[in-house]
C-alpha positions as CSV (number, residue, x, y, z in Angstrom):
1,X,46.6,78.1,43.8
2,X,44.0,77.7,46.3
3,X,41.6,74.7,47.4
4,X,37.9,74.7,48.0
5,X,36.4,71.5,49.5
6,X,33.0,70.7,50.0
7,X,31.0,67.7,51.0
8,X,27.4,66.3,50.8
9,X,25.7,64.8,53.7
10,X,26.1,64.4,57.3
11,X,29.1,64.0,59.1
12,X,30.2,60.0,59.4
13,X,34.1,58.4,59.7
14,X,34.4,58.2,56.0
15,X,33.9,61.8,55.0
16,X,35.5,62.9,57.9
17,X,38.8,60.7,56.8
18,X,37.9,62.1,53.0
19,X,38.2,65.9,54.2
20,X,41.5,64.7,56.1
21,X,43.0,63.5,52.9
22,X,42.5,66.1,51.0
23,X,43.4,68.5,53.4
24,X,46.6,66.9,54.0
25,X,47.4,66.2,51.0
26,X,46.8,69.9,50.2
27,X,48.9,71.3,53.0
28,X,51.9,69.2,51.5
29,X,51.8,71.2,47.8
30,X,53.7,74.0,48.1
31,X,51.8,75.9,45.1
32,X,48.3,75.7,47.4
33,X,48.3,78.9,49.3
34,X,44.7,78.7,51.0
35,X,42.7,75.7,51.6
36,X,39.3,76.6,52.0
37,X,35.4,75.1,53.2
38,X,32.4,75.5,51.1
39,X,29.8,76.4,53.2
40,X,25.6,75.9,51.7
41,X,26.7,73.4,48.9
42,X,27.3,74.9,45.4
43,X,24.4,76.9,45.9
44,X,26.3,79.1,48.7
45,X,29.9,79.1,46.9
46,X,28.0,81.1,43.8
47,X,26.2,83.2,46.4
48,X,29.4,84.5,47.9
């Protein structure tokens, strides 16, 4: 499996601290080979 994460707005402690989670939490599943950053919103993840 893989992760995508993406996030709305501009950078502040809470979304930072979100992205942290989930990353972590991510890198502790061994089933999740690639954890990955949407870049652009939805918008760019269908463009690419």
């Amino acid at each position: 499996y893989n992760v995508i994460i993406g996030q709305s707005g501009g950078a502040t402690a809470v979304i930072n601290a979100s992205l942290v989670g989930a990353v972590e939490t991510a890198l502790q599943d061994v089933r999740i080979g690639g954890i990955y950053g949407m870049r652009y919103g939805i918008e760019g993840l269908l463009q690419e």
